[in-house]
N, C-alpha and C positions, 0 to 999 in steps of 0.2 A: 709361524704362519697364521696359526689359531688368533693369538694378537693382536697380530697385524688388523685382520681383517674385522674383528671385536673394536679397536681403534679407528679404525671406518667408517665402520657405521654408528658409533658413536658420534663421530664427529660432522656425519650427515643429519642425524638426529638433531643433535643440536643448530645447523644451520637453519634446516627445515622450521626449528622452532623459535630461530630468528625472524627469518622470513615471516612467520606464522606463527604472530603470537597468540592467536584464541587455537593455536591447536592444544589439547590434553592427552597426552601420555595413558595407555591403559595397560592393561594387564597382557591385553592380543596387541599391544601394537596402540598407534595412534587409531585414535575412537570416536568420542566427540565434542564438541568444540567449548568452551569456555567462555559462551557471549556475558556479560556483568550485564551488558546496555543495549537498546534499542533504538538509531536515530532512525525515523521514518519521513520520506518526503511524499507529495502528494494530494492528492484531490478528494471531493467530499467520498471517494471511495475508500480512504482510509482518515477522514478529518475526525477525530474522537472530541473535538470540539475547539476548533481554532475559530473558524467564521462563526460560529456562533457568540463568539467574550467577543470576536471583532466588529463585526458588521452587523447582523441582524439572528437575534436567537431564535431555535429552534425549538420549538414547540410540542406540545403533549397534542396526537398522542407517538409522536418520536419517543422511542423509549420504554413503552407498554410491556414489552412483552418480557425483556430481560432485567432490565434497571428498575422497571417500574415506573419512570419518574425520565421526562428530558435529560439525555446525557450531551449533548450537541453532537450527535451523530443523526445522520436523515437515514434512520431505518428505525423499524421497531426494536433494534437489540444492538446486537452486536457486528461488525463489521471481521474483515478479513484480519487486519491488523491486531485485534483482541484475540481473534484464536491462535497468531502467529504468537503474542504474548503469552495467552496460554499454555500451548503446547511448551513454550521456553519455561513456562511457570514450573512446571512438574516436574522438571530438571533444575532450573537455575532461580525458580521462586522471585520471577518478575514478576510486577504488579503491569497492570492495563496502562498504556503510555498514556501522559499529561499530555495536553496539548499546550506548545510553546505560547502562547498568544493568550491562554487562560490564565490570569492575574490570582485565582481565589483555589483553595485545596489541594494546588501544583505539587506534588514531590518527582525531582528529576533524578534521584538517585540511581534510577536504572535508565536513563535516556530521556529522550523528547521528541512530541510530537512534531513535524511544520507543517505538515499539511492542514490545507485550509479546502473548504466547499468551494465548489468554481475556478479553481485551479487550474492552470495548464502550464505547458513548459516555457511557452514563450509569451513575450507582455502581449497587454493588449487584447483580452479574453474576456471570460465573464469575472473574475475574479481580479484583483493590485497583486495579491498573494503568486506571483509566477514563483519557478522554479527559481530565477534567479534571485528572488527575493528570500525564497525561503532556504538556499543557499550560507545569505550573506546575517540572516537572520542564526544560521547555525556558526557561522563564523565568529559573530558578535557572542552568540552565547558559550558557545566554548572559551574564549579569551576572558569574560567577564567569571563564568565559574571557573576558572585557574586559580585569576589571581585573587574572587572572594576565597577559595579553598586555602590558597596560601597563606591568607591574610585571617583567617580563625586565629586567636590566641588558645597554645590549648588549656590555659588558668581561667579561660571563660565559663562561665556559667551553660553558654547557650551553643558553644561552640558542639556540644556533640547533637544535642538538634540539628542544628544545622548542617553538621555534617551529613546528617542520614536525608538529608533531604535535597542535598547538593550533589551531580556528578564528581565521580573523583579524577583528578586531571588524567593518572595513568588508565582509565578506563576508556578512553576517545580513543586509540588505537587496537583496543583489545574488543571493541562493541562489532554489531551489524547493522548497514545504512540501506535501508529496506526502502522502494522505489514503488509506487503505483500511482503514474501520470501518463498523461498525454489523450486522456478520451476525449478532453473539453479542448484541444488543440482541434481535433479531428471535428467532434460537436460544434464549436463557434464558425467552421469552415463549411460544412454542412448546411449553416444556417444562414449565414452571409456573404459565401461564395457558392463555384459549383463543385462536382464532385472530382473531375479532372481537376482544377486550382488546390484541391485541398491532396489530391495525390501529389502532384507537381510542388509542394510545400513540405511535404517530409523529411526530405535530407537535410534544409532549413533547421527543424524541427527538432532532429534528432544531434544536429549538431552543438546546435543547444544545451540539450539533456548531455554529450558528452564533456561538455565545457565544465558541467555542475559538479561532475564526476570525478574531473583534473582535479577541477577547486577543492571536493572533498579529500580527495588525495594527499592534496596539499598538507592537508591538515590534520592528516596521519589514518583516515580510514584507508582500511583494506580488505575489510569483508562485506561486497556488496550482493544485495539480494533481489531481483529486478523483476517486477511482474512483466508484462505483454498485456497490452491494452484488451478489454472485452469485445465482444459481437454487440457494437454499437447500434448497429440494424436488428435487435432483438429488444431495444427497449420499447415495451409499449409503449412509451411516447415516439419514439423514432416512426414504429408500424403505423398508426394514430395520421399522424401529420407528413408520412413522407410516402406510404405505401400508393403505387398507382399501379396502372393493368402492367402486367408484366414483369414485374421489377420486384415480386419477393421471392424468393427460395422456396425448398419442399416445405419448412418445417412455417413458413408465414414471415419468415424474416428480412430487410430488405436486404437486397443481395448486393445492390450498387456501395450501401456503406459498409457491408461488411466484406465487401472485395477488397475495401480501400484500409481498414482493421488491419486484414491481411497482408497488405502491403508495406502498411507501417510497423507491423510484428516481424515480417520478413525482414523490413532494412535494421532495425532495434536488433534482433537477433546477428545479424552481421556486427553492427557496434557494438556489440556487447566482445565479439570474436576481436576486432580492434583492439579493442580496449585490452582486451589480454594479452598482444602482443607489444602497446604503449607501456602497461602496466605490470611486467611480470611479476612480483611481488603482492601482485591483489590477488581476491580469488572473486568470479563474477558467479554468481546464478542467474540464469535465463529462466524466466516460471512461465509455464503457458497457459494461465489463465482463460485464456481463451476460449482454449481444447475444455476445459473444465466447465465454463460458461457452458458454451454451446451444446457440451451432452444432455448439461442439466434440462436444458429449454426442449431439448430433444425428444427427451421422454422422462418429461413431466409428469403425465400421469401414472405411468409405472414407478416414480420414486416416490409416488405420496402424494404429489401437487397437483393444482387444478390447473384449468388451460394459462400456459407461461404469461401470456398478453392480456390476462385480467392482473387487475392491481389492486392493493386493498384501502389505501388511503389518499383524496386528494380528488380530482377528477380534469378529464380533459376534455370531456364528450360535451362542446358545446360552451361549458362554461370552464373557463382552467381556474380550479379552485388549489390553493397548493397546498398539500398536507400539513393538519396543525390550523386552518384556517375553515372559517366554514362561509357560506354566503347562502339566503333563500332567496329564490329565482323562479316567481308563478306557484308560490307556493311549496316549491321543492326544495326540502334540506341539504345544498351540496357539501361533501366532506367531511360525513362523518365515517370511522375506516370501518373495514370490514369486521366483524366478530371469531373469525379462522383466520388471523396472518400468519401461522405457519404450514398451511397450506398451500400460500401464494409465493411463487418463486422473487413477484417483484411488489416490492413494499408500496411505492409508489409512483410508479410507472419511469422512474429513471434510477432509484435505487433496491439494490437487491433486500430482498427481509432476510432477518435474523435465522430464519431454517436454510434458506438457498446459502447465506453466506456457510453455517456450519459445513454444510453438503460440499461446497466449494473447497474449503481448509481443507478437510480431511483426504480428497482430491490431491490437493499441491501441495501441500509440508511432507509428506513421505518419499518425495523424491521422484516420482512414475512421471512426472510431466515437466520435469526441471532437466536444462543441460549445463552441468553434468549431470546425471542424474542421483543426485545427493538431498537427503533431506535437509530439513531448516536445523536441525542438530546439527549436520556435517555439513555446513555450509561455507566454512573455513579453510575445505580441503581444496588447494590448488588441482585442477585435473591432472595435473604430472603425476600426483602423491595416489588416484585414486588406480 
């Protein structure tokens, strides 16, 4: 009988790690996950520098605070994305993802960027770079690193360079396809519709985003990791240009846009539950960024920061000078940044700075605000297994 049952679970084990190939085996039992790779899709809230090699570069002083030096990211540092890499760092000694669309110092050996600044899910936004593009842009790259990977001689010279600098084919199903879009869906609706149009457009929206999802599927991911849009009525430019009598929250936020946040994290949060019933074989994470946002801006002054709706770089007051750019106006120097941006929750009055994003991570990769509630280590565990 002892056998028997020893035969069991052996043989459950091993399915489970069919199913689940970034699960690892430990000493107590299944532990944490095996990610090699990091595909991430997304907008200038996780762009580590796509629209910048593409469109138009981003400027000093982007970059001051961590890099030193423009990394095409719109903050002073580092983004959400960098710490998700991080924290993988310490475990799996991932480097800071390339962004796809950067032609110069690229190495994709642990994944790739496609998020681009201006992004959204669906065409027709501030950005060409949609979802569906940066899709088909993963699509194209994975088929094209296969078959250069197959096609190394290994009597080459250069072939082991290039290996370490190339995804490996077997790594595209054992990676994680990390998600932070759809604020610039909600943003461009905000801006050129009204705010019912831009509710009444979600399912639209989201369908979309689930299409992307299939496609990836398709193409062997199964560990996805999915943020939930921000409190888009807490960006100082939001408050700036959209706040009238009545219409913000306790904390000065507009309430109208982030009712409608709400609304689109609500239906996201249901597709994600979809999805796990289309896809049993995946495992999804819900992250509620959100929740994370909005404590931040909450009480700002108790974590360190100054009033959330001061910004350190750029200006809207009057003159919209955009951060990186300067203009004199009567005499007056606009945009030069502040001398304290880790003080300031928001870099530049639409992007978060390098302290609020740390404060953010350490928030959502341990798990307290993710369903299931699994951190970015154990992101690979189907909720059945937890």
């Amino acid at each position: 009988m002892d056998s028997m049952r020893v035969c069991c679970v052996l043989v459950l084990l091993i399915v489970s790690l069919v199913r689940h190939p970034a699960l690892v085996v430990g000493g107590g039992g299944l532990r944490r996950c095996d990610f090699p790779a990091i595909y991430n899709f997304g907008d200038s809230n996780s762009d580590t520098g796509g629209i910048s090699a593409a469109l138009s570069e981003i400027h000093a002083p982007n970059g001051e605070t961590f890099f030193e030096h423009p990394s095409g990211r719109a903050c002073d540092g580092r983004l959400i994305i960098d710490f998700i890499d991080f924290n993988a760092a310490k475990e799996l000694k991932l480097p800071y993802l390339s962004a796809y669309l950067d032609s110069l110092g690229t190495n994709f050996r642990h994944g790739a960027n496609f998020a681009t600044g201006g992004s959204s899910i669906r065409p027709g936004g501030y950005s060409p770079f949609h979802l569906g593009i940066q899709t088909s842009q993963f699509i194209r790259f994975k088929s094209r690193t296969t078959a250069l990977y197959n096609q190394l001689s290994p009597n080459s010279r250069e072939t082991p360079l290039l290996k370490t600098r190339l995804s490996r084919p077997k790594d595209f199903s054992k990676a994680i396809y990390t998600f932070d879009i759809g604020q610039n869906d909600l943003g461009f609706g905000f801006q050129y519709t009204t705010i019912e149009e831009v509710r009444l457009s979600i399912p639209n929206i989201l369908s979309q985003w689930s299409q992307a999802v299939h496609l990836l599927y398709k193409e062997g991911a199964r560990v996805f990791w999915v943020h939930n849009t921000g409190p888009i009525g807490c960006l100082p430019y939001s408050v700036i240009y959209q706040s009238k009598s009545g219409n913000l929250d306790q904390i000065g936020c507009v309430k109208p846009q982030n009712e409608v946040a709400q609304e689109f994290n609500r239906q996201l949060k249901d597709m994600v539950f979809q999805l796990r019933a289309q896809l049993p074989i995946a495992a999804f994470t819900y992250v509620d960024v959100y929740s994370a946002k909005y404590a931040l801006i909450s009480n700002a002054k108790n974590e360190g920061f100054v009033d959330p709706f001061e910004f350190c770089c750029g200006s809207f007051y009057g003159y919209h000078i955009d951060c990186g750019k300067k203009a004199t106006v009567n005499g007056t120097i606009y945009g030069n940044p502040c001398h304290n941006p880790s003080m300031h929750i928001s870099w530049d009055g639409i992007h978060y700075s390098d302290a609020a994003n740390l404060w953010i991570a350490k928030r959502i990769l341990n798990g307290s605000l993710s369903d299931p509630p699994v951190s970015i280590g154990e992101a690979c565990y189907h909720p059945n297994h937890l």
